[in-house]
N, C-alpha and C positions, 0 to 999 in steps of 0.2 A: 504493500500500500504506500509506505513510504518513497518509495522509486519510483510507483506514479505521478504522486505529488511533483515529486523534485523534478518529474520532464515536463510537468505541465509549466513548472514555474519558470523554464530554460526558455518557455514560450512566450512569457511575458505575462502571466496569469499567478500574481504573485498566491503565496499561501499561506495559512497560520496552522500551525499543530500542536494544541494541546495533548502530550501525555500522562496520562494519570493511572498511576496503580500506586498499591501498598508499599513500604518503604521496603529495597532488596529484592522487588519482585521483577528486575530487571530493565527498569527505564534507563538509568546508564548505560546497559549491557548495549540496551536497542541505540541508542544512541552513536555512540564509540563504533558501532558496527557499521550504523550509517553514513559514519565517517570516512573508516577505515574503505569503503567501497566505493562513494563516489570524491573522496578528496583530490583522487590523482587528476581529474581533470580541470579544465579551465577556471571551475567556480573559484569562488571565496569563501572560506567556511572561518566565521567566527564563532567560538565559542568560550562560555565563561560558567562558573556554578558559584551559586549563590550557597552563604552557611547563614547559621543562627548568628554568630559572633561577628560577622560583619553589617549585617544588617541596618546596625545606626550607623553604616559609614556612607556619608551621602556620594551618590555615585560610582559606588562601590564595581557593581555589577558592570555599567557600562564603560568603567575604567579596563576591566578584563577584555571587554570586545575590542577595545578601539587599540589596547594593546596587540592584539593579533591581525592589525592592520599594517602592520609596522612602522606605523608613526614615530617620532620622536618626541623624548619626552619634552622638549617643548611645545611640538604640535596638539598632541593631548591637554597639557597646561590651559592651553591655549581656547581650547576647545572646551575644557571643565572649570567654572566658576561657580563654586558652590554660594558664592554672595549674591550669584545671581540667577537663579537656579530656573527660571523660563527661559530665559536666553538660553542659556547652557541645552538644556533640552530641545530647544530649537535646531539650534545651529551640529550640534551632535547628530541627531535625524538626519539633517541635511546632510552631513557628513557621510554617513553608512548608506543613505539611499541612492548618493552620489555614485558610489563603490557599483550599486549594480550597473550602472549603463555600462560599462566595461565588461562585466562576467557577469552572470549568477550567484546572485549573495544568497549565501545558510546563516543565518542567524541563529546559535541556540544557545537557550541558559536552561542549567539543571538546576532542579529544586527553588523553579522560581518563585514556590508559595516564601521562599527567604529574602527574596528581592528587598533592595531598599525603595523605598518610595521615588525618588527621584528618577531611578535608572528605569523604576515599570512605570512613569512614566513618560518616557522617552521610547520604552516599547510598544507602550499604546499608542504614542502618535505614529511611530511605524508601522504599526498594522494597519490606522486608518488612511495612511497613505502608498499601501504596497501592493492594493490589488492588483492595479495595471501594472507593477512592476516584476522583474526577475529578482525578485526578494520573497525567500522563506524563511518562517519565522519560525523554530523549533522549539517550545516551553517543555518543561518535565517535572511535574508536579505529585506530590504524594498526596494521595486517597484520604480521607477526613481528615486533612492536615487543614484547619479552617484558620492560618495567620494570616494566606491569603486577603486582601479587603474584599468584601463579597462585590463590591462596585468596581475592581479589576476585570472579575471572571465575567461580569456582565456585560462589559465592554468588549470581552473576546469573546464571548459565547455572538453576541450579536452583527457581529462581520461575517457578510454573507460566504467569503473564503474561508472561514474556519471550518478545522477539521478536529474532532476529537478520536482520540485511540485512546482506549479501557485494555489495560495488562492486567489478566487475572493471574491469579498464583497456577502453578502446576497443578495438571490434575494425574491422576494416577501412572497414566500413559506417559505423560510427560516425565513426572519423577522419573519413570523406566528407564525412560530413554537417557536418562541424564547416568543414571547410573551405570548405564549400560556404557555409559562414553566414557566414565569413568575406571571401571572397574573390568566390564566385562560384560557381556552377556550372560555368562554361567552366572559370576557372580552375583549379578542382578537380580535373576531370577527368584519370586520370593518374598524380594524383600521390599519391592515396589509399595507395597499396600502400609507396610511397617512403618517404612521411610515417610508415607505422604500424612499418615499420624502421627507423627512426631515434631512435623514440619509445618503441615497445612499449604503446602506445596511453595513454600517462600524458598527460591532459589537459595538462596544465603545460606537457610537454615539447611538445605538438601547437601550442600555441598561442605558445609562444617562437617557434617557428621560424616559426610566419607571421607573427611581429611582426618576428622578423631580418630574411626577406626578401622581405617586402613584397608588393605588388599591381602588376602581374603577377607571378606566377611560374612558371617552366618547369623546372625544377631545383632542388632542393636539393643542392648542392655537400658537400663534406666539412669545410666552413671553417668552427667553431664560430660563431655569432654571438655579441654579445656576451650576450641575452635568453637564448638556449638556455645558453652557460654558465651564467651566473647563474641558471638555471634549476634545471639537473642539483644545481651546491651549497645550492643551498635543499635541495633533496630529501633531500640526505645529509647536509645538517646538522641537518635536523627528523626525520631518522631515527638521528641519537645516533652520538657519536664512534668508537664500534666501528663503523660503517658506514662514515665517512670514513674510517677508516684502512682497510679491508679494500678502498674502491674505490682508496685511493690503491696500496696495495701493488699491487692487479689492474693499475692503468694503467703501471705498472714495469713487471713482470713480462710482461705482452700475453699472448701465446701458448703462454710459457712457464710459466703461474697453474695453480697445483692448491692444495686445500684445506691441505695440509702446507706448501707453500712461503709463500702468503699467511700462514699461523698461526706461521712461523719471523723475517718478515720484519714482522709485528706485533708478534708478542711475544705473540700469543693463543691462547687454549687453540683449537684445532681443534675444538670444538665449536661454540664462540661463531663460528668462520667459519664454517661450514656454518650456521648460521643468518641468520647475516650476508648469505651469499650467497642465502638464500632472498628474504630481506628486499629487497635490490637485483633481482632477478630478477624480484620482482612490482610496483617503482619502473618495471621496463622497458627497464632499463640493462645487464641481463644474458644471455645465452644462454649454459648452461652456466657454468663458471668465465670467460668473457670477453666482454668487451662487446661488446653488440650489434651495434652502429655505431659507425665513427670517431668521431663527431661526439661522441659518452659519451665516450670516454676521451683526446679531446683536450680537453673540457672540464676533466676532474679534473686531468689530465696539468698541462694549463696553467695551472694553478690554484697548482700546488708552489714554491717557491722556487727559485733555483737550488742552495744550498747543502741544501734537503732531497735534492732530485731527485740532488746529487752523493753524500749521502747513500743514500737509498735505491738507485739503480745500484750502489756501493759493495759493497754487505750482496748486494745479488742477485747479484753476479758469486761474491762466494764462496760462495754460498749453492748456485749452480749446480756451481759445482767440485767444493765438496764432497759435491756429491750425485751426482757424474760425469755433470753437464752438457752438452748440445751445447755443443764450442768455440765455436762464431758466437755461438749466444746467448750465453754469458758476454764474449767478445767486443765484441758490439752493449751492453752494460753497463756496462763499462770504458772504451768510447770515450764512451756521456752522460755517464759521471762527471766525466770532464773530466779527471779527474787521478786518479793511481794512483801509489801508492810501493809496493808489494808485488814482491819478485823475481820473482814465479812470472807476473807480469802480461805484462811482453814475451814469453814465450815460448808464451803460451795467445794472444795477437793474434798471435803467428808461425801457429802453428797452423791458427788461425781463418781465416785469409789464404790458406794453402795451400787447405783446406776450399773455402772460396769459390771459388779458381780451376778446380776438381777438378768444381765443379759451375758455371763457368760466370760466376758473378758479379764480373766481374772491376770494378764500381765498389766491391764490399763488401770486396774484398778489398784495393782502394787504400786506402780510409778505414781499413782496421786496422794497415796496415803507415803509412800518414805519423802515427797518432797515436802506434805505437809508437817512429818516429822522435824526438818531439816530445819524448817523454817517456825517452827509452831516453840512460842515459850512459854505459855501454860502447863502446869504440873497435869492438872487432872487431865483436861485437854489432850498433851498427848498420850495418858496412858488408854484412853477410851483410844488412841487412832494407832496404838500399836495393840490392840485384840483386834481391830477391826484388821489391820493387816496379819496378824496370824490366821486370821479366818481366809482372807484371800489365798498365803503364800500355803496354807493346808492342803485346799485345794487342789494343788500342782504335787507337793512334796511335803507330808507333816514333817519328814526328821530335817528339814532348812528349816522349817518352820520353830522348832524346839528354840533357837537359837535367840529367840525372845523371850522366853518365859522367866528367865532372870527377874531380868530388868522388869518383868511384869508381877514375879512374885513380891518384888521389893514395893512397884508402884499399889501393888493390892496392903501389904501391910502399911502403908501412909495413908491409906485412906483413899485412894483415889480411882476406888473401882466400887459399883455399886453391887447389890444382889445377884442382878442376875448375871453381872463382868465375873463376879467371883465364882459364882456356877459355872458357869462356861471354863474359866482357866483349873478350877478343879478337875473337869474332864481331859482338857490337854495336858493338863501336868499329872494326872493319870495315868495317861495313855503312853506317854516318855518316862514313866516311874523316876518321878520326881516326888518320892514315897514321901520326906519330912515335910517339904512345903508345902504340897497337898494336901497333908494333912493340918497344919497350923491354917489355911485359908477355909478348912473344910469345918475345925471348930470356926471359924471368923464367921462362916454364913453360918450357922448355926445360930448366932447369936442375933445376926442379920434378920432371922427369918425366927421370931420367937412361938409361933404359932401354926398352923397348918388352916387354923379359923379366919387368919387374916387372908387377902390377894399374896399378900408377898409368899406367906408362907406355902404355897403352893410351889413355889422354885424349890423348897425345903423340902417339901411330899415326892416330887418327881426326879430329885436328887439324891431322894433313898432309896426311890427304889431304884433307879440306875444303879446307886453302889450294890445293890442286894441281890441284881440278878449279873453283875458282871463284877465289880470289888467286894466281894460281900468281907471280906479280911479288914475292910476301911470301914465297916458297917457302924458308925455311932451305937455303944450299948445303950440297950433298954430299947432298939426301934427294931421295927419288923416289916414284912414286905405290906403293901398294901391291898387294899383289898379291888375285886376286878368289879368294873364297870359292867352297867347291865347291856346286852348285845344293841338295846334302843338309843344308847351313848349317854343316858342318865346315867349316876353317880349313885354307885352304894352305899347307905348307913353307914359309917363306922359303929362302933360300939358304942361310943360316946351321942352317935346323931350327928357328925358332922360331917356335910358331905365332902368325897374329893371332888375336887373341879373338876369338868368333862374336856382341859384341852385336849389336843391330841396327843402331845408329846407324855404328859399325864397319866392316857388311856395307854396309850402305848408300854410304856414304865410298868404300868398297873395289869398287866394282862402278861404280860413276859415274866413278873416277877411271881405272877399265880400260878403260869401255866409250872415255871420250875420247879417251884414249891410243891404244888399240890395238886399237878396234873390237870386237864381238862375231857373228867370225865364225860361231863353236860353238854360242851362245844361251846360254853359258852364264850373261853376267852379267844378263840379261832374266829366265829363269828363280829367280835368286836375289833379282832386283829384286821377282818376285812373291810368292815366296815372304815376303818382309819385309810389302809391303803385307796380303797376306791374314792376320800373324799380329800385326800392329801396330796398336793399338788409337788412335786420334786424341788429342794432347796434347801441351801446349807443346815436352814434353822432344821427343817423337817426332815433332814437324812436321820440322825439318831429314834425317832419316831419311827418312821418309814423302816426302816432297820429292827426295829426290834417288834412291830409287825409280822414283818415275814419269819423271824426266828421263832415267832409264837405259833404261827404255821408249822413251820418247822418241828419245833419239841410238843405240839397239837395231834401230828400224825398226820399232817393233810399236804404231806408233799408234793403232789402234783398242781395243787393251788399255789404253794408258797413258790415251785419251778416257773408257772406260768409269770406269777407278779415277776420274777424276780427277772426272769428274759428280758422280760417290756423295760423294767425298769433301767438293767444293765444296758438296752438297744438305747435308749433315751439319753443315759450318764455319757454312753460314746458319740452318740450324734451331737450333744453340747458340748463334749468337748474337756469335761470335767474328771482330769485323770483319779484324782480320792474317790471321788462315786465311782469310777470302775472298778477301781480297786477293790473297791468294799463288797459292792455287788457281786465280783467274782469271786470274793472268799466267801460269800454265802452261797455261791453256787455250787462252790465246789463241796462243800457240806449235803447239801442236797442230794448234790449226785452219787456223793458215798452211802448215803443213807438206802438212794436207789440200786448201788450197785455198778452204778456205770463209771467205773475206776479208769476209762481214758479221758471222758468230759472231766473229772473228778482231778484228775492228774493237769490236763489243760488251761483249766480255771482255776484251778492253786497256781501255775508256772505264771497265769498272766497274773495274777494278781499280787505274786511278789516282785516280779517286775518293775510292775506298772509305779510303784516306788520304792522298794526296795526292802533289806530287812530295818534297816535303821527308820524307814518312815512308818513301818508297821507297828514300831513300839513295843508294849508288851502284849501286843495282841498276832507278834509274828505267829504266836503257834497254833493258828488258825490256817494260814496258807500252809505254812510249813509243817504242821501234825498232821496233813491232808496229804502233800507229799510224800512224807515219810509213810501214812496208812496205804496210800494206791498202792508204792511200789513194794512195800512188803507183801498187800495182798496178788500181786503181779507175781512175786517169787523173786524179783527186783532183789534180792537182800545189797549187793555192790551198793546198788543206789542207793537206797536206803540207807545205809552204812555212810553213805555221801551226806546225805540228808542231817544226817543224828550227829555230823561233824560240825555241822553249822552253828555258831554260838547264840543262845539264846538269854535274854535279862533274868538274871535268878527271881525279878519279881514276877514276872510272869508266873510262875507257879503258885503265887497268890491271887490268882484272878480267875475267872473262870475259861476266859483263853489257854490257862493252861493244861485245864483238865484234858480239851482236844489232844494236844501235843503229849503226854503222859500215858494217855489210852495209848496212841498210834505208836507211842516209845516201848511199851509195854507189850503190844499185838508182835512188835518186831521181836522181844526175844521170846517171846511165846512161839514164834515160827522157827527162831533159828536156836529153839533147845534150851533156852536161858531161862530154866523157870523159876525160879528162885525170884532172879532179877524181873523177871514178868510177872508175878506176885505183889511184888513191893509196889511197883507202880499200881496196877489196881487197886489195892488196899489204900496206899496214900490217895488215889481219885474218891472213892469211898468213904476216909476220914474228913477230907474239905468237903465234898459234901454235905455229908450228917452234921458238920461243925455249923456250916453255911446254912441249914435249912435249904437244901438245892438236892435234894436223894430222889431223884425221879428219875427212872432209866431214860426215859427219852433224852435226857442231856449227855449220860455216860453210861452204860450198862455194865456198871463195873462186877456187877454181882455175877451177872454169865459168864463176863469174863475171866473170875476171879477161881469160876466152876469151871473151865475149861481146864486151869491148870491146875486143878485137883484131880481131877480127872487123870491127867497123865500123871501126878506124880502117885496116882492109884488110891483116893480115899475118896470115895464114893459119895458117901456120908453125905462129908459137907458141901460136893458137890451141887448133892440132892436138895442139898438147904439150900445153898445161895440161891438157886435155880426157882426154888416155889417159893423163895422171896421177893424177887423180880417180877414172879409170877402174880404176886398179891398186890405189888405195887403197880402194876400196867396197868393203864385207864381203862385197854378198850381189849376183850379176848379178841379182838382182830386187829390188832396193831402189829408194829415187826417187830417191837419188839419181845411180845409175847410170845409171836409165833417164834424167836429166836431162843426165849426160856424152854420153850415145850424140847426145842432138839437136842440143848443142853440137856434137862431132866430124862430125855427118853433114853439117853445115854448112861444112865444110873440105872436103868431098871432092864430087867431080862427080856428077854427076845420078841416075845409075844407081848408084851404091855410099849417095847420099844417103839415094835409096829405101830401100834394106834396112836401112840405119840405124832410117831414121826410124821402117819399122813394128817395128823393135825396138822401139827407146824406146816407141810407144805401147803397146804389148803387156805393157812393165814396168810402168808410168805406170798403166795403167789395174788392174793386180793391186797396186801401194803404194799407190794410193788420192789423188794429187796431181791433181784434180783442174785446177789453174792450169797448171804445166806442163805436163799434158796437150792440155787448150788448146789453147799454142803449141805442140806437138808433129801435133797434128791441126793446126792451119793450117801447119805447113811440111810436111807430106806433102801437103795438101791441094795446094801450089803443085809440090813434083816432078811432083802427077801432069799438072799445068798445063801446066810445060812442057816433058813427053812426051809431051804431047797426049794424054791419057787425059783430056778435059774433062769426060765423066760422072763415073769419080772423084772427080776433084778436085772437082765439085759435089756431089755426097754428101757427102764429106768435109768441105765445107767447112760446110759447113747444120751437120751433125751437131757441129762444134766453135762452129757461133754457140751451138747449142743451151746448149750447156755453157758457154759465157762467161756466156750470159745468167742461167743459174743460177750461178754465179759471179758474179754481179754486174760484170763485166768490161765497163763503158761504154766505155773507151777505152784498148788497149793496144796500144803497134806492138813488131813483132816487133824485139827487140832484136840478135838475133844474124843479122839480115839480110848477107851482104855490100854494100859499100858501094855496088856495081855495081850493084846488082838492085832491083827498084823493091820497096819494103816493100810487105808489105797490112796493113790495119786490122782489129783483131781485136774487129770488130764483129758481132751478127748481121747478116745477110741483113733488107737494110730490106723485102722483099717477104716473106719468109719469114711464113705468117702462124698456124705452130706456137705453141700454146698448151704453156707448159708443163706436164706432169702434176705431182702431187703426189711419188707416190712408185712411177712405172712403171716405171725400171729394178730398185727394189725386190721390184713385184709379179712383174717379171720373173723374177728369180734366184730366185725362192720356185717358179713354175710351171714352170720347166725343169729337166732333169738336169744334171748335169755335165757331160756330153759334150755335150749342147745346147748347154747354157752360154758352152763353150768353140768352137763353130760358130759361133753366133751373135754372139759377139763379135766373131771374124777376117772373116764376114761384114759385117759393119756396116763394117769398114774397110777392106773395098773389095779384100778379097781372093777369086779364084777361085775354086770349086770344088774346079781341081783342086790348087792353092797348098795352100787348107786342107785337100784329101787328106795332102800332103806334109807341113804340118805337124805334122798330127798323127798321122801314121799309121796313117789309115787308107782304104778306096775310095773312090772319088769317087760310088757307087753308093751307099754309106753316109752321104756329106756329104748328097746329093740328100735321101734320107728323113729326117735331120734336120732340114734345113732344110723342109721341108713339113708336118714336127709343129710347127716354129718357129712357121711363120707359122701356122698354126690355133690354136695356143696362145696367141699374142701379139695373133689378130685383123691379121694387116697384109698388104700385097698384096707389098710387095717388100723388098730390101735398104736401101732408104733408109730407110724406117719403122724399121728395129732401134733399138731405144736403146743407142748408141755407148757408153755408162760402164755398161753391163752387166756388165761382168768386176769392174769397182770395186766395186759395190753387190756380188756376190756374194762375195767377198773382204772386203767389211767385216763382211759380218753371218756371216760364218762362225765 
C-alpha cells in the first residue's frame, strides 16, 4: 500500500499517512523498510522521531528534518526563530515544499503523538498545502497514546489525501512465521499458540523471548527473561507514565484489579485508567483488567523496588478493606508488604487463615498466621495464632507441628489460652506424649471447667470421655465414662438429672466410651454413631467426632457400615487435599479390614497411612498403622517382615493408651506364631490388665481372652483354656458377632471330638454372617480335621479345599493353626497344592444376588458339609423342601455338587445387605 502511495505522489498527487498501532507493534519496522527500499532513488526522504523528553523543545522535530537537508547550521539558524515562531513556520514550509519541485519529498516523523507544538504545526501547514505537490507526508503514531491535541488529528483526518494504516499485533500465523525465521520451522512448531499468549502478538514481546530462550526451544516456562523484561518496560515507558503506573498498580493488585481500585491506588481519574487499560491491552499485556501471562506481570512486578512494592501492598490491603475485600486477598497484601503497624492487620491474617483452612489451603493459611506471629506483640494474641497455626501445620505433618507446643504449654500456664485452647493442646500434647505438661494443663481445665451443669463444662464432659476411651491412664480419679445418648440425639439422665449436651463431638465421646465399656448390646450406640456421621459435615473441628463415630461402628460389630462411611470419607480427605484426614482414615481402614480378614487392603492402608506422615507424626498413636502391619504380615506367614516391623521404635507411652493395646495384641499374635509362648502370654495378659484397670474389657476392642486361650492350649492346659474362652463368651454383645463366633472355635478346641463338631459348625455359621473372613479360615480347617478324624474323609475334603479357597483369597501363604493341642499333629493352612481352582472375581457375590434367602441360607449349611436332613433341622423346614432348593441351587449357580458351593456365600450376602 505504501508503494502505491509513494508512485502516486512521484505524480504530483501529494499524500498524508497516518500510522497507528500499539507501541512495538512495528510502525518503525514499517517505516525503516520503507526507506530502506525506495531511498536509492531520486526522492528526498527526510526523517526525524519525536521523544517524550524533547517535546518542550520548540522546534525540536523540524530541526531533525531540515537537518537531513543538508543545510548549514546557519541556514537552519536562519530559518528557526523561536521568538518568532509564525514566521519560522512559514518560511520552514516554504522551505521543504520548495525541496519537492526538484524530486519527490518523504517527509516522516515517528511517534508524532511527541511532537512539539511548533514543529506539528508546520506539519499541518504542509499537509494543507501538499496535495498538488510530490510531497509525502509519513506520521507514526501509537494506539491510545491521546498526548496527541485531538484538534491535530482532526486537521489530518480531514485532508481529503489522507490515508490511515491500522498495525495490528500478530496473530497466530504470524507469531509462526516469525518464529519460524527465527529459529526454525521444527523449532517453531508448537509453540506458535504458547508464544502469541504470552505476547498478545507484540512483535517486541515475540522476539524477547526467542532471544531469552534461545535455539532449541521446547517450552517457554513462566520465568521472565531478562530481554522479555526489558522488553515489556520499554513498552510502558514509551507508552507514558500513566501506563507505568496503571501496569504497576495491575501487577499489585492481580486478580483483585478493576478500573476503580487501579484509579484509587494511582491517584487517577478512572477515566484516564480505562484508557490506560485500552492502551496496555493493544501492547498485548492485557486480557481484560489483568494480564495476560505470568510472564507480563512478573516483568512489571519485578521491576518495583522493595520499598515501592511494601508501599503499594500497603495502600491495596486497605484499599481492599475498605471496600469489604476478600480477607485472603487483603491478607496475601499484608504479608508482601513485609511489615504492617495497623491494629486491624492481625486480626484480618487471623481471619484470612481461618478462610484458607475452610477451603482447604492449608500452606496459605500457615504463611498468614507465622507472619502474623512475626509481626503480632500481644501476649494473648499471639498465643491464640500459634494453636491456630498448629491446627493448620497438623494438617500436613502433626510431628512439624509438635515443635510448638513448648512455647504453647508455657503460653497456657500465663494465662493466655482459654477452655476450650486448653482442650484442644491437651489433645496435641497427648498425642506427642508430652505426658507432665498434659497433665499440669489437664488439672488447669479442670478447674477451668468446674461443673458439667455449666456451657463451659461440657468441654470438661467431652474431655473425659476422650481421655477414657483413648488415655484412660490420664483419667482424672473419681470420673467415669459417660453415659450414651439416646439414638433421637437427646441426652440421657445422668444420675444426678443433669443432662449431657447433645453436640456432636459430645455424642460422639459418649457413644465410643459406652460402646468400650459396656458393649452395644441394644445398637443403640451404633445407631447414634450414624446418626453423627450422616449429619457431620468433614472439618478439623469435627474429624475427632467423625473419628470416633466410625470406631463405634467398628467395636459395635457393624463393619460393613463403619467400611462404607469410612471409603466416602477417606475419597473426600484425598480429593481436599488434606494429608492428617488421610492418614487417619486409612488407619481406621486398615483396622476394619483386619477385623474383615482382608490382610492385603489391611496391609495397604497401614503402608499408606504411615506414610502419609510418618512415625514421628503418628505420635503415640503409631501403633495403630504399625500393630496393623506387624498383624497382616505375621498372619501372611511374613515372620522376616514382621521381625522388620517389631524393629521399628515405638514411644514407651504409647503403651498407656489404648493405641497401644492394637500394637501388643499384633506383638503378641507374632510370637504366638513363631513359638514364643511365654512371651505371647505376657502380652495378652498385660492387654487384659489395662483393660480391666481402664474399664475398657470388651473383646470387640482386644480379645485378649481367646487369645490368651490359644496359648494354653498349646502349652497343653485345657482348663483354663476353657475358661478364658466362655469368658469372652459371656462378655460378647451379640451370639452372632466374630467375635463370639471366634470364642466358640477356641472353646471347641477344649472339648472332644463330637461336642468339637457342633462347636465348630457354630462358629463357622457366625464367622461367615460377621464377615471375618481369617478366622473363618481357621474355623473351616478345624472342622475340616473333626471330620478327619471321625472319619467322614469326604467332608473333611470339601471342607478343606473350600477353606484353601478362602486362604488363598486371603492371601494366607502360610499359617499353622495356633490353637492346635499340643498332642495333635497341626495342619498347614495352605491350599491344596493339587487343587487347580481358579479363583473367580466376584462369584460368591454373583451368588447372593441370584438366590433367595432361603437358598441363601441352604446353600451355605450345604457347602459345609451338612445333611439334608441336618439342614431340614436347622432351619425348619422338610427335607423334601431342602431337596428343591438345592436343585434351583445348582441350576442357578451352574455346579454338579456340594463341593462346587462357594463356602463365604453367607459372608458376601450379609455384606452387601
Amino acid at each position: 500500500m505504501l508503494d502505491g502511495l509513494f508512485e502516486e505522489t512521484a505524480t504530483g498527487q501529494g499524500r498524508i499517512v497516518l500510522v497507528s498501532g500499539a507501541v512495538a507493534n512495528g510502525k518503525t519496522e514499517l517505516l525503516r523498510t520503507f526507506i530502506d527500499r525506495n531511498a536509492a532513488g531520486e526522492s528526498l526522504f527526510l526523517s526525524a522521531t519525536a521523544t517524550a523528553t524533547d517535546r518542550e523543545i520548540p522546534f525540536g522535530v523540524l530541526r531533525q528534518l531540515l537537518d537531513c537537508m543538508s543545510l548549514s547550521a546557519e541556514r537552519i539558524d536562519e530559518l528557526i526563530n523561536p521568538e518568532r515562531e509564525l514566521e519560522t513556520v512559514r518560511r520552514a514550509t516554504a522551505a521543504l515544499l520548495e525541496a519537492s519541485r526538484t524530486a519527490p519529498l518523504v517527509v516522516i516523523v515517528d511517534d508524532v503523538h511527541h511532537t512539539d507544538e511548533p514543529s506539528m504545526d508546520c506539519l499541518l501547514r504542509m499537509t494543507h498545502r501538499s496535495r498538488s505537490t510530490r510531497t509525502m507526508i509519513m506520521l507514526a503514531e501509537s494506539a491510545y497514546d491521546w498526548s496527541m491535541h485531538p484538534s491535530y488529528r482532526i486537521e489530518l483526518v480531514r485532508q481529503t489525501h489522507f490515508r490511515r494504516i491500522r498495525l495490528a499485533p500478530l496473530s497466530v500465523t504470524g507469531v509462526s512465521e516469525m518464529l519460524t525465521q527465527h529459529l526454525g520451522r521444527e523449532a517453531a512448531h508448537g509453540l506458535a499458540f504458547e508464544v502469541h499468549e504470552a505476547t498478545g502478538g507484540n512483535q517486541l514481546l515475540v522476539r524477547a523471548l526467542i532471544e531469552d530462550h534461545g535455539d532449541p526451544v521446547e517450552s517457554f516456562d513462566s520465568v521472565a527473561g531478562e530481554s522479555f523484561r526489558q522488553a515489556v518496560l520499554t513498552c510502558l515507558q514509551r507508552s507514558g507514565p500513566d501506563a507505568l503506573a496503571v501496569a504497576r498498580a495491575l501487577a499489585v493488585l492481580d486478580t483483585a484489579a478493576s478500573v476503580d481500585r487501579v484509579a484509587s491506588l494511582t491517584g487517577r481519574d478512572p477515566d484516564v485508567v480505562t484508557r490506560q487499560l485500552h492502551a496496555l491491552h493493544s501492547l498485548g499485556l492485557l486480557d481484560g483488567d489483568c494480564f495476560r501471562h505470568p510472564l507480563g506481570r512478573a516483568a512489571v512486578y519485578e521491576d518495583l523496588s522493595g520499598t515501592e512494592l511494601a508501599q503499594l501492598h500497603t495502600e491495596a490491603a486497605q484499599l481492599l478493606r475498605r471496600g469489604a475485600g476478600d480477607a485472603i486477598e487483603v491478607a496475601e497484601h499484608l504479608v508482601a508488604s513485609r511489615s504492617v503497624r495497623a491494629d486491624w492487620a492481625i486480626g484480618d491474617l487471623r481471619r484470612a487463615a481461618e478462610e484458607a483452612l475452610a477451603v482447604d489451603d492449608d500452606a496459605a493459611a500457615i504463611k498468614y498466621v507465622e507472619f502474623a506471629l512475626s509481626v503480632c506483640p500481644e501476649a494473648r494474641e499471639r498465643a491464640q495464632l500459634r494453636m491456630l497455626l498448629v491446627r493448620a501445620e497438623w494438617r500436613r505433618d502433626p510431628g512439624a507441628a509438635a515443635r510448638h507446643l513448648t512455647a504453647l504449654f508455657q503460653e497456657q500456664r500465663d494465662g493466655h489460652l482459654d477452655a476450650e485452647q486448653t482442650a484442644e493442646l491437651v489433645r496435641r500434647g497427648m498425642w506427642h506424649r508430652r505426658t507432665e505438661e498434659t497433665t499440669e494443663a489437664l488439672d488447669q481445665l479442670v478447674r477451668l471447667c468446674p461443673t458439667v451443669n455449666e456451657p463451659i463444662g461440657s468441654l470438661q464432659s467431652s474431655t473425659r470421655d476422650w481421655l477414657s476411651h483413648t488415655y484412660p491412664q490420664f483419667l482424672p480419679a473419681g470420673t467415669d465414662g459417660a453415659p450414651v445418648p439416646q439414638a433421637d440425639g437427646a441426652p440421657v439422665p445422668q444420675a444426678d438429672g443433669a443432662p449431657v449436651p447433645p453436640a456432636q463431638q459430645d455424642q460422639a465421646a459418649a457413644v465410643l466410651s459406652t460402646v468400650l465399656r459396656q458393649g452395644d448390646g441394644d445398637g443403640r450406640c451404633t445407631r447414634v454413631a450414624e446418626q453423627i456421621l450422616q449429619g457431620t459435615p468433614l472439618t478439623d473441628n469435627s474429624l475427632e467426632a467423625i473419628t470416633a463415630a466410625i470406631q463405634t461402628l467398628v467395636y459395635g460389630e457393624r463393619l460393613p457400615m463403619a467400611a462404607r462411611w469410612c471409603d466416602m470419607l477417606l475419597a473426600e480427605a484425598e480429593a481436599r487435599g488434606v494429608t492428617w484426614w488421610q492418614a487417619v482414615f486409612s488407619g481406621c481402614r486398615a483396622e476394619i479390614a483386619i477385623r474383615n480378614g482382608e490382610l492385603i487392603d489391611a496391609e495397604r492402608h497401614a503402608a499408606r497411612a504411615l506414610d502419609l506422615i510418618g512415625p514421628q507424626g503418628w505420635g503415640v498413636a503409631v501403633g495403630v498403622p504399625l500393630g496393623a502391619l506387624l498383624y497382616t504380615a505375621t498372619a501372611m506367614g511374613d515372620f522376616e517382615r514382621a521381625r522388620k516391623y517389631l524393629k521399628e521404635p515405638v514411644p514407651s507411652a504409647m503403651f498407656q493408651t489404648r493405641y497401644g493395646l492394637y500394637y501388643q495384641r499384633a506383638r503378641g499374635r507374632y510370637y504366638l506364631a513363631t513359638d514364643r509362648l511365654h512371651a505371647a502370654l505376657a502380652d495378652f495378659r498385660y492387654c487384659g490388665e489395662l483393660m480391666t484397670a481402664w474399664g475398657l474389657d470388651t473383646p470387640a476392642l482386644v480379645p485378649w481372652r481367646s487369645d490368651s486361650a490359644e496359648v494354653h492350649l498349646r502349652l497343653g492346659d485345657h482348663e483354663r483354656a476353657q475358661q478364658l474362652a466362655q469368658e469372652q463368651m459371656s462378655l460378647s454383645d451379640s451370639p452372632k458377632s466374630r467375635t463370639h463366633g471366634a470364642s466358640l472355635r477356641v472353646l471347641a478346641a477344649t472339648i472332644g471330638h463330637r461336642g468339637r463338631l457342633r462347636l465348630l459348625k457354630e462358629s463357622v455359621e457366625v464367622l461367615q454372617v460377621s464377615g471375618d473372613r481369617l478366622t473363618l479360615t481357621q474355623a473351616l480347617y478345624d472342622l475340616s480335621r473333626v471330620h478327619q478324624m471321625l472319619g467322614d474323609f469326604g467332608k473333611a475334603r470339601m471342607i478343606s479345599r473350600r477353606a484353601g479357597r478362602l486362604a488363598k483369597e486371603c492371601r494366607v501363604q502360610r499359617m499353622r493353626e495356633q490353637i492346635t493341642p499340643s498332642h495333635e499333629q497341626p495342619l498347614m493352612l495352605v491350599p491344596d497344592e493339587g487343587d487347580t481352582w481358579k479363583q473367580p472375581d466376584t462369584t460368591a457375590r454373583q451368588a447372593a444376588d441370584m438366590l433367595t434367602l432361603s437358598e441363601r441360607k441352604v446353600a451355605a449349611l450345604a457347602s459345609l458339609g451338612y445333611t439334608n436332613r441336618e439342614i431340614s433341622g436347622k432351619l425348619h423346614i422338610t427335607v423334601s423342601t431342602v431337596e428343591q432348593h438345592l436343585t434351583k441351587i445348582f441350576r442357578k449357580l451352574k455346579v454338579k455338587r456340594r463341593t462346587d458351593l462357594p463356602v463365604e456365600l453367607e459372608f458376601h450376602a450379609a455384606s452387601t445387605a
